[in-house]
VOPAGU-2260 file (C-alpha; in pm, 1 decimal, decimal comma):
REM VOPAGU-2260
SITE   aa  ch    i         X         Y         Z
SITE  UNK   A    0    1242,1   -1239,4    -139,8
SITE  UNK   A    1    1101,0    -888,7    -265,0
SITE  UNK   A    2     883,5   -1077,6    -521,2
SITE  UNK   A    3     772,9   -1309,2    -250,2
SITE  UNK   A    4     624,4   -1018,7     -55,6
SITE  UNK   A    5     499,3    -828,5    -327,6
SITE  UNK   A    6     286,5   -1150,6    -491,6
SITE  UNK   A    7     181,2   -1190,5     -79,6
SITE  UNK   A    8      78,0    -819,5    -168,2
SITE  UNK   A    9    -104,0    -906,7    -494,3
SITE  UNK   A   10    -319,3   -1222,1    -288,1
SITE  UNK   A   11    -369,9    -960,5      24,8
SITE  UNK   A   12    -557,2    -652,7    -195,5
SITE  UNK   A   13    -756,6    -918,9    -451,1
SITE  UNK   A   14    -884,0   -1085,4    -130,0
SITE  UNK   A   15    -951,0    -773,0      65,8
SITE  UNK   A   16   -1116,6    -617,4    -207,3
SITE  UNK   A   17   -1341,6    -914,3    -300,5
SITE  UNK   A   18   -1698,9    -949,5    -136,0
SITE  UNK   A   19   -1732,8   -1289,4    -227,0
SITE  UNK   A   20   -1428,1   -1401,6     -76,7
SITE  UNK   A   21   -1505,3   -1230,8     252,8
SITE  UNK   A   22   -1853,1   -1371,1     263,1
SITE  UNK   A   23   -1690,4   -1709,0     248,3
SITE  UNK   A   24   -1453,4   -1559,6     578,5
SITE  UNK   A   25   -1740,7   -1444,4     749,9
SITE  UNK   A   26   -1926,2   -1787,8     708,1
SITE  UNK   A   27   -1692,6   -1997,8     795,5
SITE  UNK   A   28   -1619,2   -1786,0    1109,5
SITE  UNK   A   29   -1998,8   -1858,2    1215,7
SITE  UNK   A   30   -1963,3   -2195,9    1145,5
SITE  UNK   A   31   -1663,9   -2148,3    1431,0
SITE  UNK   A   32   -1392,3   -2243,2    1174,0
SITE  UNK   A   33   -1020,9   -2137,0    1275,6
SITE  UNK   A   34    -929,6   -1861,7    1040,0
SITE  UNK   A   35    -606,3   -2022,1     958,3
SITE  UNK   A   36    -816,1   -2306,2     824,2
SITE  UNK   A   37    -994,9   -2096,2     615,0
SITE  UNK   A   38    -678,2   -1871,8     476,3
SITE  UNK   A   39    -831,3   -1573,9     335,3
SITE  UNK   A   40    -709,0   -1243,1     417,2
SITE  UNK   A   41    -949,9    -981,3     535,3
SITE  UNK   A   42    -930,8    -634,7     624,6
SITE  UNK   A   43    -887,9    -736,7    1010,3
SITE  UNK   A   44    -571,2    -864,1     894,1
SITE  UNK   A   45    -299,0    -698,4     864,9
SITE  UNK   A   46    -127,6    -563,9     556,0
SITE  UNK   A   47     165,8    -768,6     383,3
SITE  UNK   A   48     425,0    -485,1     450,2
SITE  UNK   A   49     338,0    -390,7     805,6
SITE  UNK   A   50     617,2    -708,9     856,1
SITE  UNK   A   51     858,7    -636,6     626,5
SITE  UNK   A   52    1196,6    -482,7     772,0
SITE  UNK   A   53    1331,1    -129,2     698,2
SITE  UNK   A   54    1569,3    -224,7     424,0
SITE  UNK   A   55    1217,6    -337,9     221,1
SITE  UNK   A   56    1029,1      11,9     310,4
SITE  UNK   A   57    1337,6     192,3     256,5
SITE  UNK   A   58    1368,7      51,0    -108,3
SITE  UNK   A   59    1263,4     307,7    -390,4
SITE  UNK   A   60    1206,8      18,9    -670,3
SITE  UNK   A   61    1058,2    -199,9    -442,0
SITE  UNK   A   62     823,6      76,4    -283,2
SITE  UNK   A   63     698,5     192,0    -618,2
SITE  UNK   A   64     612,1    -165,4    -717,0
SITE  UNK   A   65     385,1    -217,0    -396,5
SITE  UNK   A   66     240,4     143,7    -460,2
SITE  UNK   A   67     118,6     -20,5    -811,2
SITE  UNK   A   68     -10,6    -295,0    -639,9
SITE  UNK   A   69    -176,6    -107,9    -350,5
SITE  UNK   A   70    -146,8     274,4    -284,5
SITE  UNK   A   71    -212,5     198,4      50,0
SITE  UNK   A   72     121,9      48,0      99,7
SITE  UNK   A   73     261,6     427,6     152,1
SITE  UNK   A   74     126,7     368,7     521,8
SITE  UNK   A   75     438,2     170,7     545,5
SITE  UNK   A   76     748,4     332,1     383,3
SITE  UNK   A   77    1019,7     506,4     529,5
SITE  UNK   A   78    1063,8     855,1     571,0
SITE  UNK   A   79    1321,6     912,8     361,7
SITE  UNK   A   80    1106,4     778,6     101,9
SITE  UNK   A   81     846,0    1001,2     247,4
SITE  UNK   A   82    1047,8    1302,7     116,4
SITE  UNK   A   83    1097,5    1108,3    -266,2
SITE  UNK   A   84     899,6    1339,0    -563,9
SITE  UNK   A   85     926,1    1061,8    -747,3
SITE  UNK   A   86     716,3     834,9    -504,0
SITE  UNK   A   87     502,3    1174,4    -429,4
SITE  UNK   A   88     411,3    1230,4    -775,8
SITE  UNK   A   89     310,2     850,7    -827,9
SITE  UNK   A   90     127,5     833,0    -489,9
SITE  UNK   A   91    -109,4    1159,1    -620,3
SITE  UNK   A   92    -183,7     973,6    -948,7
SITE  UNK   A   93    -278,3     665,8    -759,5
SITE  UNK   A   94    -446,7     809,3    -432,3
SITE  UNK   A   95    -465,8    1202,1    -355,2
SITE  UNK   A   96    -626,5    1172,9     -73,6
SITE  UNK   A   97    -315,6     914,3      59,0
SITE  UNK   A   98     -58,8    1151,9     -72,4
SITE  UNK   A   99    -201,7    1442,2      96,4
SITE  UNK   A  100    -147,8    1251,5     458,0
SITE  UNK   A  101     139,4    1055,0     434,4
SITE  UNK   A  102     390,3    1259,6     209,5
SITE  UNK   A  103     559,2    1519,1     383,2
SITE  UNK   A  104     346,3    1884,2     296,3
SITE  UNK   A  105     673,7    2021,0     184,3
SITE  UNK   A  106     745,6    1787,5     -98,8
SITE  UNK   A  107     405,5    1802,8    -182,6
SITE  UNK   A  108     414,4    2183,0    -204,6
SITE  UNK   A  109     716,5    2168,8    -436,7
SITE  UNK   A  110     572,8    1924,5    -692,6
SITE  UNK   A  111     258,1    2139,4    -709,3
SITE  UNK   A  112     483,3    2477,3    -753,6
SITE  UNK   A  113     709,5    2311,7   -1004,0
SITE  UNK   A  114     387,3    2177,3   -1196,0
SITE  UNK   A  115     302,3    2572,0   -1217,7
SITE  UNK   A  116     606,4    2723,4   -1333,3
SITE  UNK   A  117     600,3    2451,3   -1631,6
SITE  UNK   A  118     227,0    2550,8   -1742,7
SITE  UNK   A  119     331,4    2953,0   -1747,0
């Protein structure tokens, strides 16, 4: 089922992301189409893993494979996860900005002070 939600996550971002795609939405929307008919995702929509259920968002190996797909999937996880320096330190090389608002400042503050102690 994980792979189910993370290909939904794979459609979701390439659709999102694509202007062509959401010119088509936006047409067919004039054109007073249903938007199920048309079955593009757009940004009104919302995100794959805003449905998924706590044992998905609470998932390390799951969580860092959505991160890959879309750093913007760390609006989601749990806070455990929040707390991870594993997830942290992925979620700065993907999106800083991201990391610095939804990782807890503490963890963040101990990656960055363990980064300095191994350049001295």
């Amino acid at each position: 089922m994980q792979e189910l939600v993370l290909k939904e996550l794979k459609v979701y971002v390439k659709e999102i992301n694509n202007k062509g795609l959401q010119g088509v939405k936006q047409h067919g929307r004039r054109l007073g189409l249903s938007t199920d008919f048309l079955n593009i995702y757009s940004k009104r929509d919302s995100h794959p893993l805003s449905e998924c259920s706590d044992n998905y968002l609470d998932d390390k190996e799951f969580i860092k494979k959505a991160i890959n797909i879309d750093p913007n999937s760390i609006k989601f996880i749990s806070r455990r996860l929040r707390q991870d320096k594993t997830i942290a330190k992925l979620i700065l090389k993907k999106n800083k900005k991201l990391a610095e608002k939804y990782i807890f400042k503490k963890t963040l503050k101990e990656i960055k002070n363990g980064k300095k102690s191994i350049e001295r």
